[in-house]
Backbone atoms as SQL, in Angstrom:
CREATE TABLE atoms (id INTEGER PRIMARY KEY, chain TEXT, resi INTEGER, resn TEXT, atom TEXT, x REAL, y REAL, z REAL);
INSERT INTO atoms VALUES
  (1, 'A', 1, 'UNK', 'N', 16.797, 27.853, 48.756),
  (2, 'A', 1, 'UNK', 'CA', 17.042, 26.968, 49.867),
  (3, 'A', 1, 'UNK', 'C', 18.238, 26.085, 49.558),
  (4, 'A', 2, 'UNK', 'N', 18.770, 25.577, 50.752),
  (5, 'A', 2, 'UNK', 'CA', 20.401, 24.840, 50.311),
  (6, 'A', 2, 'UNK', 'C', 19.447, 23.663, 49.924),
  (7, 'A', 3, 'UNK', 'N', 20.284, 22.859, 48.872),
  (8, 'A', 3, 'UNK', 'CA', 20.482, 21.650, 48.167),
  (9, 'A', 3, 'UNK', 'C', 21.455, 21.261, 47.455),
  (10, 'A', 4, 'UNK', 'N', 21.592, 20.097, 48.110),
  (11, 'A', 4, 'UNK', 'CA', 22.865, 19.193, 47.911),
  (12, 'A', 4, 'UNK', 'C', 22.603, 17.948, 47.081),
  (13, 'A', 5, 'UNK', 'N', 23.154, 17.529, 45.670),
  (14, 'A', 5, 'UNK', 'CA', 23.023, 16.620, 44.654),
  (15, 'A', 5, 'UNK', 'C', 23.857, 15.859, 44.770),
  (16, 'A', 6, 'UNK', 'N', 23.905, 14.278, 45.160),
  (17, 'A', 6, 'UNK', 'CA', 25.032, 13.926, 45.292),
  (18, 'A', 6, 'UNK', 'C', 25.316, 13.030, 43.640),
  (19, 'A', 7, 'UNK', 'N', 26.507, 12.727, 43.097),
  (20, 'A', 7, 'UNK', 'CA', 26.014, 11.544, 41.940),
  (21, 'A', 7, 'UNK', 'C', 27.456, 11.393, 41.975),
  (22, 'A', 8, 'UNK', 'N', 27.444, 10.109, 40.861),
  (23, 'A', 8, 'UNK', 'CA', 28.433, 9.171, 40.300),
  (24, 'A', 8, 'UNK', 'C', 28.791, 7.922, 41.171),
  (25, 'A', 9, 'UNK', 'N', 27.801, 7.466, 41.973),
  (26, 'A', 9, 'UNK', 'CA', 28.041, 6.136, 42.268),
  (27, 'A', 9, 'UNK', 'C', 28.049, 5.086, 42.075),
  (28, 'A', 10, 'UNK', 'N', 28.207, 3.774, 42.144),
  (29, 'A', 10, 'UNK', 'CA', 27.949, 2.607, 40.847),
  (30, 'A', 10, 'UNK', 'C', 28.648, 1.398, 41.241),
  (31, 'A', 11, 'UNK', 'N', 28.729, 0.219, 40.681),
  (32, 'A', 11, 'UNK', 'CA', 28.877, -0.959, 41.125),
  (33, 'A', 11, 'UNK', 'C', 29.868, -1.053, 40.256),
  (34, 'A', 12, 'UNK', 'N', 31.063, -1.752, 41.187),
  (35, 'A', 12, 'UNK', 'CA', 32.867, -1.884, 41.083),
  (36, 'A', 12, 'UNK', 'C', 33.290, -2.326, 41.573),
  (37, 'A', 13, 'UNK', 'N', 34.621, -2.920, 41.198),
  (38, 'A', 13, 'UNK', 'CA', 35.085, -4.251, 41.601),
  (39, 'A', 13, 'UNK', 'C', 36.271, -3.989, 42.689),
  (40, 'A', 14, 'UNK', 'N', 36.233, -4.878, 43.502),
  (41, 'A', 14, 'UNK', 'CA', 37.131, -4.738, 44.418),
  (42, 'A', 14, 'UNK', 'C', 38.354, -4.143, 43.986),
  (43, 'A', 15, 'UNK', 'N', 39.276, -2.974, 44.728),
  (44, 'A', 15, 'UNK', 'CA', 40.413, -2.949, 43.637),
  (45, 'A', 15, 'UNK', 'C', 40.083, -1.235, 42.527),
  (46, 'A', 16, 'UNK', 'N', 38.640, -1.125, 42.520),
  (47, 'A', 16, 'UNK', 'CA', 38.757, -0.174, 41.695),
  (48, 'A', 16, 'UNK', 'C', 38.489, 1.061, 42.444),
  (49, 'A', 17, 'UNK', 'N', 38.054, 1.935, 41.138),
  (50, 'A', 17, 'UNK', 'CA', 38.124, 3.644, 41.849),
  (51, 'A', 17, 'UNK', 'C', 36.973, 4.010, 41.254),
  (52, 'A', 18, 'UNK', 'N', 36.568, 5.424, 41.959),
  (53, 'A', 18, 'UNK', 'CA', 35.452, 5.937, 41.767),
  (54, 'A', 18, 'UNK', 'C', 35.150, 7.394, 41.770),
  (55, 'A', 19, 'UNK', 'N', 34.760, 8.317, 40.788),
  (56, 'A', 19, 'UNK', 'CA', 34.540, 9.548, 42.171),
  (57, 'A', 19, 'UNK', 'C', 33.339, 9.974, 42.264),
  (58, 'A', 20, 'UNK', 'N', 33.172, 10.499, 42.863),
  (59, 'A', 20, 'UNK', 'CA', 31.875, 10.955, 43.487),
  (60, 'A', 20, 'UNK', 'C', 31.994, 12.651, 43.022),
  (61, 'A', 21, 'UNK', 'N', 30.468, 12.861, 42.901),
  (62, 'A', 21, 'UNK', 'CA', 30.324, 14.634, 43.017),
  (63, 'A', 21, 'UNK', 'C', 29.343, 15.387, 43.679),
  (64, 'A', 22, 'UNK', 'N', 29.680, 16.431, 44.349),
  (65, 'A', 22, 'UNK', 'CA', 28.009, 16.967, 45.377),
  (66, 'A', 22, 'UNK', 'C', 27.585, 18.185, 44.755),
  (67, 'A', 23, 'UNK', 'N', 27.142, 18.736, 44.202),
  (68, 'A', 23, 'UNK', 'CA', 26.513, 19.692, 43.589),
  (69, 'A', 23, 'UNK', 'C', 25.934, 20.438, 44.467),
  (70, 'A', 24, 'UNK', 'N', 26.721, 21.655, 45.259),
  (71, 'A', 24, 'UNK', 'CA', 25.930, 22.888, 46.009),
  (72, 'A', 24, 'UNK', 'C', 24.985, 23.894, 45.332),
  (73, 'A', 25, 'UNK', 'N', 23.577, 24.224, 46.036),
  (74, 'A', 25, 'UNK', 'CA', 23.211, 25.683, 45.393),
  (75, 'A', 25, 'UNK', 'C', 22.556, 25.987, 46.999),
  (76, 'A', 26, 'UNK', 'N', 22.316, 27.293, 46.853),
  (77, 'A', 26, 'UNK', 'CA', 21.077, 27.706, 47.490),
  (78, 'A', 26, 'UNK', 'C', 22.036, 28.440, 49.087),
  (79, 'A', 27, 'UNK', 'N', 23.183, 28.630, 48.421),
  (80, 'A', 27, 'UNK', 'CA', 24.277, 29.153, 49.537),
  (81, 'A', 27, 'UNK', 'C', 25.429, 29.118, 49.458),
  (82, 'A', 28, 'UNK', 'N', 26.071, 30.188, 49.967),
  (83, 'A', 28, 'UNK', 'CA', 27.311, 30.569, 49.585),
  (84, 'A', 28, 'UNK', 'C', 28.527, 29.555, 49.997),
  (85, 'A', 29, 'UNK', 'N', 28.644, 28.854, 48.748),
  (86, 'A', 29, 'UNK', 'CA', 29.167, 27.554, 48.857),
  (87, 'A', 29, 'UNK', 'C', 30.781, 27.958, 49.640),
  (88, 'A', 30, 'UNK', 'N', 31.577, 28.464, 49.252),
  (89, 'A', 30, 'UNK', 'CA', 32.788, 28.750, 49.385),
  (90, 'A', 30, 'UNK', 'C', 33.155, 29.355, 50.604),
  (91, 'A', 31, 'UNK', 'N', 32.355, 29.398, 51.479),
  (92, 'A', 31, 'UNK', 'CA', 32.409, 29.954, 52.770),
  (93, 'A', 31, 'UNK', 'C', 32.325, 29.080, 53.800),
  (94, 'A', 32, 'UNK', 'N', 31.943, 28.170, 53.533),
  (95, 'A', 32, 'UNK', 'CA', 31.289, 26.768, 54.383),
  (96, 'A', 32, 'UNK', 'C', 32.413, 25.148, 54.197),
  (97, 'A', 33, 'UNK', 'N', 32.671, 25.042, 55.364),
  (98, 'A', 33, 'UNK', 'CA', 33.449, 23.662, 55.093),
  (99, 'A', 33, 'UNK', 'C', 32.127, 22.561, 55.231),
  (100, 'A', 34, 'UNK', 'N', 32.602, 21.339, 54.502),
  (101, 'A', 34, 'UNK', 'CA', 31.854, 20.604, 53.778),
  (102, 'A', 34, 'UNK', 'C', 32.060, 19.248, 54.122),
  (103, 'A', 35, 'UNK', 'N', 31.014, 17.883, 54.094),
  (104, 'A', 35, 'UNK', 'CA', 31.933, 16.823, 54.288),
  (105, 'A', 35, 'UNK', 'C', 31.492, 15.502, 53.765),
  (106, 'A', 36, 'UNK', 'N', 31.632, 14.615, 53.787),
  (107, 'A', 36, 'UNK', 'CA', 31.151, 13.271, 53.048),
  (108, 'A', 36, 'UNK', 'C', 30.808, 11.981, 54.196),
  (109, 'A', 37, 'UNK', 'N', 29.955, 11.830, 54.179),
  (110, 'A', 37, 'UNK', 'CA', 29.680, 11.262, 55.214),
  (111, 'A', 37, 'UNK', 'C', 28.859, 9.362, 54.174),
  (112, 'A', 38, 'UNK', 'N', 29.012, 8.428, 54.702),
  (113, 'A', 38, 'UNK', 'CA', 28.527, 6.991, 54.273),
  (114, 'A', 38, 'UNK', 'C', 27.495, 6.043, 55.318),
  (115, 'A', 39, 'UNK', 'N', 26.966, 5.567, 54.696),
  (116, 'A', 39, 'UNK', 'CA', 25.946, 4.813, 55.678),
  (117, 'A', 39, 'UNK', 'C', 25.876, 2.755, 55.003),
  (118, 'A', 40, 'UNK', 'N', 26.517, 2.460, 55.605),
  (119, 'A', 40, 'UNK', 'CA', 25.888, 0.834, 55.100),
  (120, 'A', 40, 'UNK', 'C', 25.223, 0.184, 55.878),
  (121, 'A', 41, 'UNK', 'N', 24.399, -0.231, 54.640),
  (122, 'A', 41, 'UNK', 'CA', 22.679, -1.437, 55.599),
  (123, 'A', 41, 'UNK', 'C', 23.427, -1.941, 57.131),
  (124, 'A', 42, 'UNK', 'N', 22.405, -1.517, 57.589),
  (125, 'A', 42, 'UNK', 'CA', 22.599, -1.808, 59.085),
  (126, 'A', 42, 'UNK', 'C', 23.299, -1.327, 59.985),
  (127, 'A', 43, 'UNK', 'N', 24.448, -0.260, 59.753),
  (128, 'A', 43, 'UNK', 'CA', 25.399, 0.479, 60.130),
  (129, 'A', 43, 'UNK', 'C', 24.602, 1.726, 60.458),
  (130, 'A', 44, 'UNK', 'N', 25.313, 2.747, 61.185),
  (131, 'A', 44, 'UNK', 'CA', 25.481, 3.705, 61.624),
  (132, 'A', 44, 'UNK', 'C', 25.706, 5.326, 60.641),
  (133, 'A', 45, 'UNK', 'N', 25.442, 5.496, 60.185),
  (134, 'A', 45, 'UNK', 'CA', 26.297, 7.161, 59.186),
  (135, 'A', 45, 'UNK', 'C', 27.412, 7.365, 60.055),
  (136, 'A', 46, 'UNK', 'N', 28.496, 7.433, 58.965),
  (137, 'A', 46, 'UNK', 'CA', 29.932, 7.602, 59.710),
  (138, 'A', 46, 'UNK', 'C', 30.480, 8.840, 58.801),
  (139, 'A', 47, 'UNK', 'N', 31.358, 9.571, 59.424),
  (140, 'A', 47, 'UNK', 'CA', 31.878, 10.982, 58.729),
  (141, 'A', 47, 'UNK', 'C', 33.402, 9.451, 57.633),
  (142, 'A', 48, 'UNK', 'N', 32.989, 10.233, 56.651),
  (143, 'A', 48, 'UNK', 'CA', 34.516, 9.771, 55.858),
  (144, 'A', 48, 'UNK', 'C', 35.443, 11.249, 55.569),
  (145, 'A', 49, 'UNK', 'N', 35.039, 12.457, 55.365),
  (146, 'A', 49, 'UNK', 'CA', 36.016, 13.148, 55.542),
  (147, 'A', 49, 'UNK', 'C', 35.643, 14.722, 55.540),
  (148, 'A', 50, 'UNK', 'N', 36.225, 14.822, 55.850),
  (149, 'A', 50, 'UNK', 'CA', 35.448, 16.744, 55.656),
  (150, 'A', 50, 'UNK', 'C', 36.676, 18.000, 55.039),
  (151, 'A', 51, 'UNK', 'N', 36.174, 18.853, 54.809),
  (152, 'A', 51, 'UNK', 'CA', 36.974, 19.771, 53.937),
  (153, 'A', 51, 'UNK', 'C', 36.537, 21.322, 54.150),
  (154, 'A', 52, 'UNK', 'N', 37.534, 22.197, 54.500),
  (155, 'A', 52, 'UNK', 'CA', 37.340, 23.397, 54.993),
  (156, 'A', 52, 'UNK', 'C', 36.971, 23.695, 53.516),
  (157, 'A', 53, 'UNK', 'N', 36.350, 25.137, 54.190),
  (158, 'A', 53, 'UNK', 'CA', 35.848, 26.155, 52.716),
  (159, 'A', 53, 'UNK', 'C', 36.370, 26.815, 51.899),
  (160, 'A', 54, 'UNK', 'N', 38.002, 26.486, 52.462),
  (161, 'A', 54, 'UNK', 'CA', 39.302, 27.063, 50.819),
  (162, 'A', 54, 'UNK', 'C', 39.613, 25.680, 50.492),
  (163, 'A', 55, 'UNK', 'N', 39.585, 24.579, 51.191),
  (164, 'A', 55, 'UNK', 'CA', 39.977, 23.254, 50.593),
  (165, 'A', 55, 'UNK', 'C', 41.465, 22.795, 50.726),
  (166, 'A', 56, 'UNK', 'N', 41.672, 23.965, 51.776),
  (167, 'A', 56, 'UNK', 'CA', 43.351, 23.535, 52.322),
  (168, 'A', 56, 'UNK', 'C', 43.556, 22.477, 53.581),
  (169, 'A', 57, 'UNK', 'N', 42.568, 22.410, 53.749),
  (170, 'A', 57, 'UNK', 'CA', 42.413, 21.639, 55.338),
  (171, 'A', 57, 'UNK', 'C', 41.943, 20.318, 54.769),
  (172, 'A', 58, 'UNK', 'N', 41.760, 18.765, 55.049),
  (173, 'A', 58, 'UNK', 'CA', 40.994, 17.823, 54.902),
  (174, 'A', 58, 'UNK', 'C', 41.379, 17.243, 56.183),
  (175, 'A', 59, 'UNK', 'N', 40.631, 16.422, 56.577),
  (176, 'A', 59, 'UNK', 'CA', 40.397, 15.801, 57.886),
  (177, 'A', 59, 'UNK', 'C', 39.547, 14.493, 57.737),
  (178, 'A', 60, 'UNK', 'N', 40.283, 13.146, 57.556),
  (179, 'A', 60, 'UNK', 'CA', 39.796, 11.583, 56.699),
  (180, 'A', 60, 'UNK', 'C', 39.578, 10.739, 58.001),
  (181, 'A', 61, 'UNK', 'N', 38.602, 10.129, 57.881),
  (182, 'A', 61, 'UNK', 'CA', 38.093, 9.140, 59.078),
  (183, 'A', 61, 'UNK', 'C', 39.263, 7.852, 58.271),
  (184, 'A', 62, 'UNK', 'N', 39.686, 6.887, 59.719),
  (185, 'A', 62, 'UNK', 'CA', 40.680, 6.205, 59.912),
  (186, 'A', 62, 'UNK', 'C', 40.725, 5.217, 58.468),
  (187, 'A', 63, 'UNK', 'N', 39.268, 4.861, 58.194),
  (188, 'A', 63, 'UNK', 'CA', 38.995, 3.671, 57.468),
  (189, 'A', 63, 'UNK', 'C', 39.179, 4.021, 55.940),
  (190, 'A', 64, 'UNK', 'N', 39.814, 5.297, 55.556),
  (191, 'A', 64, 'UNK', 'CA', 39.723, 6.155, 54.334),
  (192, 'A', 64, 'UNK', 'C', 40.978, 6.534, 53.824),
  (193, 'A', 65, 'UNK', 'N', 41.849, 6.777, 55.154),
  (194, 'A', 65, 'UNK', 'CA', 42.920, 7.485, 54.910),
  (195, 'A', 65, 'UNK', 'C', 43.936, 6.550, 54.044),
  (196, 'A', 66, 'UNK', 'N', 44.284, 7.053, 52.908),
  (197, 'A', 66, 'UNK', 'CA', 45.511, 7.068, 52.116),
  (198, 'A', 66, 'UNK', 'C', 44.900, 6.386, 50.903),
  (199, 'A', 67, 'UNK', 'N', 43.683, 6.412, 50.764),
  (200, 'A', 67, 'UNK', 'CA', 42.804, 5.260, 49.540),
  (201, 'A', 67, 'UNK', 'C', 41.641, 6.677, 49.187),
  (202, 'A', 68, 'UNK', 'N', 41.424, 7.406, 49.930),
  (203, 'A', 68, 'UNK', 'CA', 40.097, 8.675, 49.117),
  (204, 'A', 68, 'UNK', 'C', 40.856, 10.113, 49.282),
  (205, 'A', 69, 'UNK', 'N', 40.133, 10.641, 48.122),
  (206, 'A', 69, 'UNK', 'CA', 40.681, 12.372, 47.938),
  (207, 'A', 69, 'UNK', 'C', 39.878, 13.394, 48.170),
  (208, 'A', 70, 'UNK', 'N', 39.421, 14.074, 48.805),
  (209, 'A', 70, 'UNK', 'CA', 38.599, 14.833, 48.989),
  (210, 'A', 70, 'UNK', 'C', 39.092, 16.165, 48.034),
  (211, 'A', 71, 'UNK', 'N', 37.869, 16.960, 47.530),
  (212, 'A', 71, 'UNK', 'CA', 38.420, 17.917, 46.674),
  (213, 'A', 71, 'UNK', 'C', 37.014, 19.322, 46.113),
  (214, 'A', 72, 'UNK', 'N', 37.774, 20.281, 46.660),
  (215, 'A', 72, 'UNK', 'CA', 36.204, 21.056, 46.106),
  (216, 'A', 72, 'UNK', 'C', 36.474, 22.199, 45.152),
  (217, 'A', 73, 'UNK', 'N', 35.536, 22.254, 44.157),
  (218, 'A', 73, 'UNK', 'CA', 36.072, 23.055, 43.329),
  (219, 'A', 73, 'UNK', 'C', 34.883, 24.669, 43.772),
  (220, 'A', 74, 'UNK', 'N', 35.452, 25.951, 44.130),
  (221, 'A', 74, 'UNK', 'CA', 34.284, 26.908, 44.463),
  (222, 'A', 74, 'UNK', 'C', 33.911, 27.407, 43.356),
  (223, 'A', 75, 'UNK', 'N', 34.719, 27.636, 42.112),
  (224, 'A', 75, 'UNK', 'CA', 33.604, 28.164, 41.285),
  (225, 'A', 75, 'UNK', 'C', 32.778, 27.858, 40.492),
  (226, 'A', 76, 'UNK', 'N', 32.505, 26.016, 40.695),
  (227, 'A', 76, 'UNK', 'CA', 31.596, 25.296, 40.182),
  (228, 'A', 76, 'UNK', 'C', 30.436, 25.004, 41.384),
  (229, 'A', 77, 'UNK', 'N', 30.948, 25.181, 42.566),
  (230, 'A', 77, 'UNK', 'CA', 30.020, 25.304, 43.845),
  (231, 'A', 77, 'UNK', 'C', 29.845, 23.667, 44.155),
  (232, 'A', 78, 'UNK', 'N', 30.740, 22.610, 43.465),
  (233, 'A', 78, 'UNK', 'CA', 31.437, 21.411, 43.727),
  (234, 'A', 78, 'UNK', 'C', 31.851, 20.728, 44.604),
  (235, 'A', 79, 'UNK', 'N', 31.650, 19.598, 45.257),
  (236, 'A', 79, 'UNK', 'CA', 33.058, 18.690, 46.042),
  (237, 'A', 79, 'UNK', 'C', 32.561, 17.841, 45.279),
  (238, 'A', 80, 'UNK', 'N', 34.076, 17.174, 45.558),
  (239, 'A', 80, 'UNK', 'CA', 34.226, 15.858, 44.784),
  (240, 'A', 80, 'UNK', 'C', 35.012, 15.087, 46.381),
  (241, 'A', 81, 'UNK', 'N', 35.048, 13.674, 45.554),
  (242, 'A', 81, 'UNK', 'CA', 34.920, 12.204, 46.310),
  (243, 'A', 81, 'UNK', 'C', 35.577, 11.587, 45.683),
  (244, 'A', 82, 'UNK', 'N', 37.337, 11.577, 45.387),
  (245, 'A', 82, 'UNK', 'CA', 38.044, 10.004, 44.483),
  (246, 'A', 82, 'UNK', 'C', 38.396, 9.166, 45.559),
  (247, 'A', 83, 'UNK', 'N', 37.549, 7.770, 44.948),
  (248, 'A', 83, 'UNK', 'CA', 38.042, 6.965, 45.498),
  (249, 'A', 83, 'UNK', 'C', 38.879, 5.973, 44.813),
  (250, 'A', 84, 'UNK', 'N', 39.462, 5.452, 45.937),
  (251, 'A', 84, 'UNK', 'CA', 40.570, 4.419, 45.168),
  (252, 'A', 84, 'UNK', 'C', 41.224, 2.943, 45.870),
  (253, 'A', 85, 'UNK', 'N', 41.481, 1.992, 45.379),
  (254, 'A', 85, 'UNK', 'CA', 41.561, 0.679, 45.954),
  (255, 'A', 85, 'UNK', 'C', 40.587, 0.603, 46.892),
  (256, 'A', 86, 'UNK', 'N', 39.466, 0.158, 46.180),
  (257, 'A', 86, 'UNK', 'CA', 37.982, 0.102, 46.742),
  (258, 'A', 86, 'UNK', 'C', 37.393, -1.197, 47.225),
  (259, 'A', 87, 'UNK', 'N', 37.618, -1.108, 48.848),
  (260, 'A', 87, 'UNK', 'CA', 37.087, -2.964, 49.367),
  (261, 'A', 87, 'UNK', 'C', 35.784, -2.949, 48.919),
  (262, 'A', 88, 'UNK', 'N', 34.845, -4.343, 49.452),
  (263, 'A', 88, 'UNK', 'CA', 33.556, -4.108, 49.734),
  (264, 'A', 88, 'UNK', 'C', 33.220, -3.602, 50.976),
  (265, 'A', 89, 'UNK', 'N', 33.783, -3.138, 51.834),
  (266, 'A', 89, 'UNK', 'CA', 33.279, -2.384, 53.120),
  (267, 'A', 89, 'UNK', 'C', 33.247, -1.251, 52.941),
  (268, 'A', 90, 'UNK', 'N', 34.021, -0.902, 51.738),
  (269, 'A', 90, 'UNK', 'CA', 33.847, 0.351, 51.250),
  (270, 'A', 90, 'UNK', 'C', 32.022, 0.792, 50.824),
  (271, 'A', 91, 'UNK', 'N', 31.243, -0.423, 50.522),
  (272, 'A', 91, 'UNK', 'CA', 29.817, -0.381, 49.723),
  (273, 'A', 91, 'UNK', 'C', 28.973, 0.069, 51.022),
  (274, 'A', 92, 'UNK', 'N', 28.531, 1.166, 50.597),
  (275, 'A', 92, 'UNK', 'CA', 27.476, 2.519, 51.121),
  (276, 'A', 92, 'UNK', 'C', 26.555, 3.322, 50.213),
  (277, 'A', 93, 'UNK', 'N', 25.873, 3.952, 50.950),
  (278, 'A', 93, 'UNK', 'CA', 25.426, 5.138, 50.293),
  (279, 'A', 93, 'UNK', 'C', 26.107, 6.063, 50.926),
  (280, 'A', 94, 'UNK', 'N', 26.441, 6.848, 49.981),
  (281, 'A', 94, 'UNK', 'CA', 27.269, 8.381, 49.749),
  (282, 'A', 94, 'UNK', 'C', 26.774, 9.551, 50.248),
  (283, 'A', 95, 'UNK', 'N', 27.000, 10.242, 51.044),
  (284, 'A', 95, 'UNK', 'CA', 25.935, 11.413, 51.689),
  (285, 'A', 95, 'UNK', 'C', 27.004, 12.559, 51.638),
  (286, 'A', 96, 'UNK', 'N', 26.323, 13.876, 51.077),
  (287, 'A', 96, 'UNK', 'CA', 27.234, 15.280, 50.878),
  (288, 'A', 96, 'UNK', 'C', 26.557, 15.880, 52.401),
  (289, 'A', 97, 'UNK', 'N', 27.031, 16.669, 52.976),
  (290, 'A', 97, 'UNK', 'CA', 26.852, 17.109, 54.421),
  (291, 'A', 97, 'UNK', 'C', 27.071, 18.228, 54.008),
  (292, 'A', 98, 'UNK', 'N', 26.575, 19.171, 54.742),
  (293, 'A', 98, 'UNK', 'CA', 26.324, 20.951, 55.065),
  (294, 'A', 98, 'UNK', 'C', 25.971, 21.168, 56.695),
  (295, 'A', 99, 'UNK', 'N', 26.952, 21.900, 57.471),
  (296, 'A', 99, 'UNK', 'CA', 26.488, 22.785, 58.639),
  (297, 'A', 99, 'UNK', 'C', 26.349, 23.663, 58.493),
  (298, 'A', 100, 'UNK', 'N', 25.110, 24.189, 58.814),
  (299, 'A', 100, 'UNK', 'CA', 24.799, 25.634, 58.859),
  (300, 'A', 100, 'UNK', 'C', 24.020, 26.604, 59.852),
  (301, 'A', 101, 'UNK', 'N', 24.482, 27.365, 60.578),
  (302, 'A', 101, 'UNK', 'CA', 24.184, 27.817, 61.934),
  (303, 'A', 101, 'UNK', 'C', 23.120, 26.433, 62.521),
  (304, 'A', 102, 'UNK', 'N', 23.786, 25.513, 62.943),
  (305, 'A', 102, 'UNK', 'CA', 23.457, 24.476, 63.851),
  (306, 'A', 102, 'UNK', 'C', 22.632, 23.215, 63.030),
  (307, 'A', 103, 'UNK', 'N', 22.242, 23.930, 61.920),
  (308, 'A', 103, 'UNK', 'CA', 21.641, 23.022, 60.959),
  (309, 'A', 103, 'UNK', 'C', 21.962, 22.415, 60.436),
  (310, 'A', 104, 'UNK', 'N', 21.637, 20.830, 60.134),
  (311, 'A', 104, 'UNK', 'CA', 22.416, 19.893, 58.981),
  (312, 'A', 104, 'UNK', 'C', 21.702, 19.453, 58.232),
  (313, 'A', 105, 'UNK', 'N', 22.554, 19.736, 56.908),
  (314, 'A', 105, 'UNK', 'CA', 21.879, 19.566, 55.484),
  (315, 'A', 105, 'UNK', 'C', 22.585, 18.301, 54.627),
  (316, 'A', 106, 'UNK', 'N', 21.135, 17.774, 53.794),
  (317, 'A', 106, 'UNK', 'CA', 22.171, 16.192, 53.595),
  (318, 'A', 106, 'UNK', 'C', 21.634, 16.192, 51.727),
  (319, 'A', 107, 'UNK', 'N', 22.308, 15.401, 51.168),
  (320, 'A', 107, 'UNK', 'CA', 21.469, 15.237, 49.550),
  (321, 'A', 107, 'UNK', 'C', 21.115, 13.860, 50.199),
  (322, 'A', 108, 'UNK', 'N', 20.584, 13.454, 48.902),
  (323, 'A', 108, 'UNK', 'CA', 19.469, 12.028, 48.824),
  (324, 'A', 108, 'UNK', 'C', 20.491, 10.765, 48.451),
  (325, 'A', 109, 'UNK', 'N', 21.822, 11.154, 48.484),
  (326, 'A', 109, 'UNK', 'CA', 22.962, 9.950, 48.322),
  (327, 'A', 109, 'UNK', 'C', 22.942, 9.960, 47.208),
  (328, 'A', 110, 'UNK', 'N', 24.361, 8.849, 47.093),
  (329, 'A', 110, 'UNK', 'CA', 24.503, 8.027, 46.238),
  (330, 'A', 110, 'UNK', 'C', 24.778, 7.092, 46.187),
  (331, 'A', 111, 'UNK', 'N', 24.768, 5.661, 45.444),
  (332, 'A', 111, 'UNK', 'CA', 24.801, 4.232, 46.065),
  (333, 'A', 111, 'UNK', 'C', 26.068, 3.446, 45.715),
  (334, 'A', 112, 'UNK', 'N', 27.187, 3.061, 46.454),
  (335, 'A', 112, 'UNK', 'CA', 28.361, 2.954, 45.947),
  (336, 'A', 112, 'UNK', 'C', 28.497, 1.511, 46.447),
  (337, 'A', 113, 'UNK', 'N', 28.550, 0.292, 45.488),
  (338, 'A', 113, 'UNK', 'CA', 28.821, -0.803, 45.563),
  (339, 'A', 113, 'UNK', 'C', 29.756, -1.978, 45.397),
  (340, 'A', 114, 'UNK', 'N', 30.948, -1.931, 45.954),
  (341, 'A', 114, 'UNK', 'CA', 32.200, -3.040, 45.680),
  (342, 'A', 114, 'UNK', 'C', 31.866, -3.970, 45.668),
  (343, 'A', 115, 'UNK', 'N', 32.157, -4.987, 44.692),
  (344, 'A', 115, 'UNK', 'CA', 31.602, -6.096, 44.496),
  (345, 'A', 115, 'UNK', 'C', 32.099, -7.018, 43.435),
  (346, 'A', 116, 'UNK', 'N', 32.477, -8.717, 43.392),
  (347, 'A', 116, 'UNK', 'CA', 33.342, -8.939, 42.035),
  (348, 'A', 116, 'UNK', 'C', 32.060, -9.466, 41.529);
């Protein structure tokens, strides 16, 4: 069955960087575009960026662009998440995303906190 691991999140100071990693199994990772999606207390889940299934394409929600890297590696069955010059609005939990014939698949986050 698909499952998605998300990790490396952690408490950091305004200013810093981070990356994130999603750990695919349970499906043919490299075929499937992929995406990163964030949720903060009281907010909404918002897409932060998504990434076709060769990793030539990325597509960054407004609040992201030119500060995160999206990046997937297929023969580790991987995406990754660098982040960089990190506000506190940046502080969420981290969510790896999967569509799959109409279905959406999520990991259990990760908790990413800017903060001095």
């Amino acid at each position: 069955q698909v499952q998605l691991v998300e990790s490396g999140g952690d408490l950091v100071q305004p200013g810093g960087s981070l990356r994130l990693s999603c750990a695919a199994s349970g499906f043919t990772f490299s075929s499937y575009a992929m995406n990163w999606y964030r949720q903060a207390p009281g907010k909404e889940r918002e897409l932060v960026v998504g990434i076709s299934s060769s990793g030539s394409v990325q597509k960054y929600g407004d609040s992201v662009k030119g500060r995160f890297t999206v990046s997937r590696d297929n023969t580790k069955d991987t995406m990754y998440l660098q982040m960089s010059s990190l506000k506190p609005e940046d502080t969420a939990v981290y969510y790896c995303n999967l569509r799959q014939d109409g279905v959406a698949y999520w990991g259990p986050g990760t908790q990413v906190t800017v903060s001095s």
